[in-house]
C-alpha positions in Angstrom: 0.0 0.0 0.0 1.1 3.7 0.0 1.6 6.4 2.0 -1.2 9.0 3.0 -0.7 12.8 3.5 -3.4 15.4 3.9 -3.3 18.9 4.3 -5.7 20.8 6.0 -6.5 24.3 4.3 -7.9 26.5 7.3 -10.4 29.4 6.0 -9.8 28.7 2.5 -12.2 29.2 0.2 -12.5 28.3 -3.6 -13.1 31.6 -4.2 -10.5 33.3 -1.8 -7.8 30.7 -3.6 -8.7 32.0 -7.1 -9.0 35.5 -6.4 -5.2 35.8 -4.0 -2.7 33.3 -5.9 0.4 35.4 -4.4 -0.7 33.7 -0.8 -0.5 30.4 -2.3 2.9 29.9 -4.4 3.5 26.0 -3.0 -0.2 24.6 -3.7 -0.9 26.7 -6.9 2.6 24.9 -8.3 1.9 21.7 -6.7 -1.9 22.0 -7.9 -0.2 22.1 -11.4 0.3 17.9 -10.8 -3.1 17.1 -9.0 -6.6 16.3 -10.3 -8.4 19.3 -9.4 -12.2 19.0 -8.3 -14.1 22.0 -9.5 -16.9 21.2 -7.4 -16.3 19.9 -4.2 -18.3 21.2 -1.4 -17.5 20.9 2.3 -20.4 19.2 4.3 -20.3 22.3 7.2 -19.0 25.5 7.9 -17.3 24.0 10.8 -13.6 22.9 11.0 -14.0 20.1 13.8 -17.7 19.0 11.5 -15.3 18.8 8.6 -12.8 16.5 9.9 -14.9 14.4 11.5 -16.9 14.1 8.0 -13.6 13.5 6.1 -11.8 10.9 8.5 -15.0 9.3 9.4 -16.9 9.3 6.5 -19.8 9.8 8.1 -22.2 13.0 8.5 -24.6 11.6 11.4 -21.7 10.3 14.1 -22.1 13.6 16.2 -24.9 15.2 15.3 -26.2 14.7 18.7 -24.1 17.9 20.9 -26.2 20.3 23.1 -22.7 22.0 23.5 -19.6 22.3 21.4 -17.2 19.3 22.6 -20.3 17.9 24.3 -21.3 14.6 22.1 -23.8 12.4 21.8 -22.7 9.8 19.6 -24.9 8.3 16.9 -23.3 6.0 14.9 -20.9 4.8 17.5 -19.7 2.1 14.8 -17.9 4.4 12.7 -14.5 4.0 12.4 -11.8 7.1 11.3 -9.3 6.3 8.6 -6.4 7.5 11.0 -7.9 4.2 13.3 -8.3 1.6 10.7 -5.0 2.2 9.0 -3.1 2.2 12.3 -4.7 -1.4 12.2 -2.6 -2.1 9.2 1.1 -1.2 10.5 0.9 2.3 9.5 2.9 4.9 11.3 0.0 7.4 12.2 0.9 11.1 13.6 -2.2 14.1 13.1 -0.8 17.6 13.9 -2.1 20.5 14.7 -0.3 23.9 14.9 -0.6 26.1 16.9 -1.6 25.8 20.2 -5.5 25.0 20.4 -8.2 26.6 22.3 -9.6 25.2 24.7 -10.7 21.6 23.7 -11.3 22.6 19.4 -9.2 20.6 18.7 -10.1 17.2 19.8 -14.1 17.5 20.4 -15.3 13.9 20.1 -12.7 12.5 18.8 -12.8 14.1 15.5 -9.6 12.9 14.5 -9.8 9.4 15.4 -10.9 7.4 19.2 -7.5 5.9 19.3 -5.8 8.9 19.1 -6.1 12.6 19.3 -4.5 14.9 17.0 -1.3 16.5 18.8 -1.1 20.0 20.1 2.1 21.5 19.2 2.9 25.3 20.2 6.2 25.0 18.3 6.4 25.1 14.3 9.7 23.7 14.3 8.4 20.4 17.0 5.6 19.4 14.9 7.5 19.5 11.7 10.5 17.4 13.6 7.8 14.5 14.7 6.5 14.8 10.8 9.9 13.7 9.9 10.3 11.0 12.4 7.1 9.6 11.9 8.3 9.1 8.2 11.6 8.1 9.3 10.3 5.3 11.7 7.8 3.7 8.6 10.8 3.8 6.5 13.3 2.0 8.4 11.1 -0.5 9.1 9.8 -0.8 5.4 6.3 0.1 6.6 3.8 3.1 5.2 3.0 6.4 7.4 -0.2 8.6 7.6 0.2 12.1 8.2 -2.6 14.9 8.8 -1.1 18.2 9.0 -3.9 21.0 10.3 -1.9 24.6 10.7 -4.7 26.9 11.4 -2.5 30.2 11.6 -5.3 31.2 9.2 -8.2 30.4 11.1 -9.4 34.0 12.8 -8.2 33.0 16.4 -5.5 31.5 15.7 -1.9 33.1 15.7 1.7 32.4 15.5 4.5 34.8 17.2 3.9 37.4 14.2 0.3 37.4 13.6 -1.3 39.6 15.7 1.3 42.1 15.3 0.1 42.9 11.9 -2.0 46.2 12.4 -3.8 45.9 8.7 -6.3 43.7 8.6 -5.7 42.5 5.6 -2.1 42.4 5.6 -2.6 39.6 8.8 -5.2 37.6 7.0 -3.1 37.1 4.0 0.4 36.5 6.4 -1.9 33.4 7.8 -2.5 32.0 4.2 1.1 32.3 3.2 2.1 30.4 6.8 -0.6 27.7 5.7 0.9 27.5 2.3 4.6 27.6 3.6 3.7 24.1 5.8 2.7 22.6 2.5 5.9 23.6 0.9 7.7 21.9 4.0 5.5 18.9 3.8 6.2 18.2 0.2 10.0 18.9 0.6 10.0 16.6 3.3 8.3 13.9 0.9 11.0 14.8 -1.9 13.8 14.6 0.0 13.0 10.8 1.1 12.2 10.1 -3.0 8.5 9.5 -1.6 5.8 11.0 -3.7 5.5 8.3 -6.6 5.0 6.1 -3.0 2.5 8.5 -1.4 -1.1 9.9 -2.9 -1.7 13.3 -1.0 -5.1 15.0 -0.6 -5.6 19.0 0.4 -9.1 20.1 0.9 -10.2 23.7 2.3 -12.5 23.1 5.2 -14.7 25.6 4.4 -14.3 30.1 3.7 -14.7 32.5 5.9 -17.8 35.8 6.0 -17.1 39.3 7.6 -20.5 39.5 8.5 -22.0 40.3 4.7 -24.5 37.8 5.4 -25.4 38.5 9.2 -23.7 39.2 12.5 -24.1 35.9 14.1 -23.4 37.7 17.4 -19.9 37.8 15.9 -19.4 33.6 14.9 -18.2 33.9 11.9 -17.8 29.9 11.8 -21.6 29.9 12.3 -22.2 31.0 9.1 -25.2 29.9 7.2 -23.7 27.4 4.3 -23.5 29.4 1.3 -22.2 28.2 -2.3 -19.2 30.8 -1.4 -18.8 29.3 1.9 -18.9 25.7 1.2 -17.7 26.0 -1.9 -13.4 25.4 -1.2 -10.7 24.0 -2.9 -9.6 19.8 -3.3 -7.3 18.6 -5.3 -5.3 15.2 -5.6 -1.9 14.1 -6.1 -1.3 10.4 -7.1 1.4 9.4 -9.6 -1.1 7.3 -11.1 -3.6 9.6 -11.5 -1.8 12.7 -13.7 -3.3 15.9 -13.5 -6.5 17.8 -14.6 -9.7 18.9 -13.8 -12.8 17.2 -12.8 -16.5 18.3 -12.9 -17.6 15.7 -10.4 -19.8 16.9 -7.8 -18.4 15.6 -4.9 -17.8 16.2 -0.7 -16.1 15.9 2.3 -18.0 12.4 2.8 -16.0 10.7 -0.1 -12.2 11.8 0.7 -12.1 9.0 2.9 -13.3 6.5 -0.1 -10.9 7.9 -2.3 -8.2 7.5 0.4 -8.4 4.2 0.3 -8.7 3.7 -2.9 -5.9 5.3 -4.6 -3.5 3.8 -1.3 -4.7 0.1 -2.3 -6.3 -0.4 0.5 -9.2 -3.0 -0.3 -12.4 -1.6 1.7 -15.6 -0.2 -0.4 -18.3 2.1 2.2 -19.2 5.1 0.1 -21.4 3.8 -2.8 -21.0 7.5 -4.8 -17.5 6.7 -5.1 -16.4 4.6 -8.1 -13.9 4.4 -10.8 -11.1 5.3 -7.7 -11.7 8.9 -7.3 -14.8 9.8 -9.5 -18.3 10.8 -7.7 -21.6 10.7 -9.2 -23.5 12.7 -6.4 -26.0 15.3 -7.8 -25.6 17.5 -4.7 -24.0 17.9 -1.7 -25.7 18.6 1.7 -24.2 21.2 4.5 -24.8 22.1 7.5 -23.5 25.4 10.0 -24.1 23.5 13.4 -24.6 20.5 14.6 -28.1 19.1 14.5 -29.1 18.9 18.4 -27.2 22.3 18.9 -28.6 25.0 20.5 -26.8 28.4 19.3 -27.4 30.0 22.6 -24.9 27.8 24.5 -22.2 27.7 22.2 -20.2 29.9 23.9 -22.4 31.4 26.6 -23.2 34.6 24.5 -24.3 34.0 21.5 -28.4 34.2 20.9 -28.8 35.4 16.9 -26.9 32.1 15.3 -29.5 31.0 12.3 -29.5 27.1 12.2 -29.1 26.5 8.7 -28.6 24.2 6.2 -27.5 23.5 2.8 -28.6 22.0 -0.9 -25.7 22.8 -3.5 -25.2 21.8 -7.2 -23.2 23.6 -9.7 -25.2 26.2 -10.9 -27.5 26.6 -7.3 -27.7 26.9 -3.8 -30.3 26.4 -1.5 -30.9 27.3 1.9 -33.4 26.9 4.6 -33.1 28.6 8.4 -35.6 29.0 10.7 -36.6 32.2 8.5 -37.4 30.4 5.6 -35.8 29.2 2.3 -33.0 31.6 0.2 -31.6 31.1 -3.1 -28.9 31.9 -5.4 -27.0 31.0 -8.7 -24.1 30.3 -7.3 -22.0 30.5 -10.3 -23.2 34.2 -12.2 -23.3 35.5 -8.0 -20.1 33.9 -6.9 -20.6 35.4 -3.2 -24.0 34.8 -3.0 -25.4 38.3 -2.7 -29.1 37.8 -4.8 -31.6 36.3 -2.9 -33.2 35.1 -6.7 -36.7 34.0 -3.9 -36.8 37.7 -3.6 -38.6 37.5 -6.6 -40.9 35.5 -6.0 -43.8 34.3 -4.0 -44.7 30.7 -2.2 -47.7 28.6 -2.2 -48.4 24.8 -2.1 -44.4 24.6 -1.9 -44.7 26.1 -5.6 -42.5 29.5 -6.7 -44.6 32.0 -8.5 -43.3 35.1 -9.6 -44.6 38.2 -8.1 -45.7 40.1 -10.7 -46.3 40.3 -14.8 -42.9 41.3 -16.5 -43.9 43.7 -19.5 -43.8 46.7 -17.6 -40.2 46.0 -16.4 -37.0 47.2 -17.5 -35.6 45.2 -20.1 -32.6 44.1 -18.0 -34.5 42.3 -15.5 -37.1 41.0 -18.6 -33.2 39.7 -20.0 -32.5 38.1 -16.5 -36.0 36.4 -15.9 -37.3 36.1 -18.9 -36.6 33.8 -22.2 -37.8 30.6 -19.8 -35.4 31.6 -16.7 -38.5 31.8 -14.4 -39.4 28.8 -15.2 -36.0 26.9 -15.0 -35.9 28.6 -11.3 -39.4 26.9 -10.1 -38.2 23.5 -11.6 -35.0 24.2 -9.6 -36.6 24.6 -6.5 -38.8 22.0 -6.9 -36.0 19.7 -7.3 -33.4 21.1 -4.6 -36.5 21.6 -1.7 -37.4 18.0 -2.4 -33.7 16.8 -1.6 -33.6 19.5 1.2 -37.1 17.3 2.6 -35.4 14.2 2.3 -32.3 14.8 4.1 -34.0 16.1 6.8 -36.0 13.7 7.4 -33.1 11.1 7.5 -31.2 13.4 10.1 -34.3 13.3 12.3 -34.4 9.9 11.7 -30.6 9.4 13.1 -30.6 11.6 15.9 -33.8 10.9 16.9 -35.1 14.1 17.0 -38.6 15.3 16.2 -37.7 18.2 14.2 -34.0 19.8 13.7 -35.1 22.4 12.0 -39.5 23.8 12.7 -41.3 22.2 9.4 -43.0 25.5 9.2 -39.9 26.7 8.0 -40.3 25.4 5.1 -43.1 27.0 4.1 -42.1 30.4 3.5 -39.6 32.5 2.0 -36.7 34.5 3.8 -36.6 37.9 2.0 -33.8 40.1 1.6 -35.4 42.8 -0.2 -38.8 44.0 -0.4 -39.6 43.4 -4.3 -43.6 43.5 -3.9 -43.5 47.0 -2.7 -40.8 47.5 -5.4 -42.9 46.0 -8.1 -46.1 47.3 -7.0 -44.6 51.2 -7.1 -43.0 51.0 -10.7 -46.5 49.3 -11.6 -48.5 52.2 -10.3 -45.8 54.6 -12.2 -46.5 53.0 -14.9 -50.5 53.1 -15.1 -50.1 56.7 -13.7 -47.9 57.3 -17.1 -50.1 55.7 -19.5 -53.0 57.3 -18.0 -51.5 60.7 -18.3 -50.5 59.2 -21.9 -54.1 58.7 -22.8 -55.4 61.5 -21.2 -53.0 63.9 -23.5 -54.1 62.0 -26.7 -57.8 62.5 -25.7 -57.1 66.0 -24.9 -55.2 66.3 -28.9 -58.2 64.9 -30.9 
């Protein structure tokens, strides 16, 4: 079998990747020899959610928590990756750098139940035990797993420079280049030992970040609802036998763990959406902000105006529902989701109908809606609202819970602009003009 390495990209969205590449010299080069997935979608908005999705494989295991680090365990069965290879004479070792807060790091076991991922304070340590634990599987002609998580870039995280940086921009792009740095080091380290045609290497973004655009979330930004923007983060393979490229397969964190195993030839099939090695044939992917059974007022004590959200996303769409009703957007022509597209529209009997007639609009917005697009949008909803039902009802029906989210929810619309009033006022312009219209050509004869 080979070796495993992934690489943990705190904060780092698809979208912040694309739009900084001078904070990302090592992966953008190294990217160059991956297969690139241009639509992988985290499953949460949550670092700890996220690993436990990707080592586990498995989106129900804590759904359960009243309080963060609290867990009720559902599927108590599910083994981690980090576990089950250990079982096979790998050399395991999961980092993370720097020092954690509190108990983040090892809610749950998120990493594995055997073992916990180590805490190091010192840069310089947890590189040093990265070495050894490849030295140790080497000399002994055996295979090493190693999960590097440097979270320098994570908001509250910090290494001796970071919150010296004054600019607030200046110190969020000094924790993406420290993040990038450790991947450089990582794959030098690999190099060095004439590993990588031995060793398939995953790095996945755990989810973006939002300064609030979309809501205060009494100031949890890792609370945020799951937009396309949000979800939406970079994953990309290395595996000599692979090549590189791009890939259009819609896929999550759910399958990395398939995919692990697969390309290390390690003989164990779980995820039926994985095939072909490290194709997907999902049609969506379903995220979540907080855990199920969480209540957002004891999170952290303080915090009483977190939405409970969750996710339905595709390529072109995103759907969400909170407890204020469903939202929206084409994720790909409104990249940070900004449009609310239900603003334009009413609901009843689950059905879209648009709000109003669309001759007497202006012809940009006849262009935007019109030629069929109002239609395409109802079928859309139709479709993603019917999968947003289903999983529901399956994650009541593993955590035992009568409703995670109030069905009346889904019964209206959350609106972000008023476009009734809107519509109704250019309508009545509109009659007032052609009335005055008439009334001059009446006058004329």
């Amino acid at each position: 079998m080979k070796n495993l390495v992934v690489l943990h990209l705190e904060s780092v969205s698809k979208l912040i990747y694309e739009m900084n590449p001078q904070a990302f010299p090592h992966v953008r080069s190294f990217s160059q020899n991956c297969m690139r997935y241009r639509h992988y979608y985290a499953t949460a908005t949550s670092t700890a959610m996220v690993m436990n999705d990707i080592l586990y494989g498995d989106f129900y295991r804590t759904e359960n928590t009243k309080r963060f680090g609290e867990f009720i365990q559902t599927h108590k069965k599910a083994e981690s990756f980090a576990d089950v290879l250990a079982t096979q004479g790998y050399r395991t070792l999961g980092v993370h750098y720097p020092a954690a807060l509190g108990n983040e790091i090892n809610p749950g076991h998120m990493f594995a139940k055997q073992q916990d991922l180590v805490n190091y304070a010192d840069y310089a340590k947890a590189l040093s035990d990265v070495e050894r634990t490849m030295d140790d599987a080497l000399e002994n002609n055996g295979n090493f797993m190693i999960y590097f998580c440097n979270e320098v870039s994570h908001l509250c995280y910090c290494d001796e420079r970071k919150f010296h940086i004054k600019n607030p921009t200046d110190r969020w792009l000094h924790g993406y280049r420290v993040i990038d740095k450790t991947i450089g080091d990582i794959l030098t380290l690999l190099q060095e030992r004439k590993q990588m045609k031995d060793t398939t290497i995953i790095l996945y973004g755990d989810h973006g970040d939002d300064f609030y655009g979309h809501g205060f979330n009494g100031g949890y930004a890792h609370s945020i609802e799951p937009y396309a923007n949000i979800v939406h983060t970079p994953f990309m393979v290395y595996d000599e036998t692979l090549g590189a490229g791009e890939i259009d397969d819609v896929i999550c964190s759910l399958d990395i763990k398939q995919i692990a195993y697969n390309l290390i030839g390690f003989d164990c099939q779980e995820n039926p959406f994985v095939y072909d090695r490290y194709h997907c044939n999902r049609k969506y992917v379903f995220s979540r902000n907080l855990f199920a059974g969480q209540t957002p007022k004891k999170i952290d004590g303080y915090i009483s105006d977190v939405r409970k959200a969750y996710g339905i996303t595709t390529p072109q769409y995103s759907l969400l529902l909170t407890e204020e009703g469903w939202r929206m957007y084409l994720n790909q022509m409104d990249c940070t989701c900004s449009n609310n597209i239900l603003d334009f529209f009413w609901l009843y009997r689950n059905r879209l109908r648009h709000i109003c007639e669309l001759n007497f609009l202006c012809v940009h917005y006849k262009s935007y809606m019109g030629h069929g697009t109002i239609g395409e949008i109802q079928r859309e909803f139709a479709r993603l609202s019917k999968w947003m039902r289903r999983e529901l009802t399956l994650l009541e029906k593993e955590t035992k819970q009568k409703e995670v989210l109030k069905h009346s929810c889904e019964k209206r619309i959350f609106y972000t602009k008023n476009m009734v009033q809107t519509f109704a006022v250019i309508a009545i312009k509109r009659q007032k003009k052609q009335l005055k219209k008439k009334l001059g050509e009446l006058k004329n004869r």
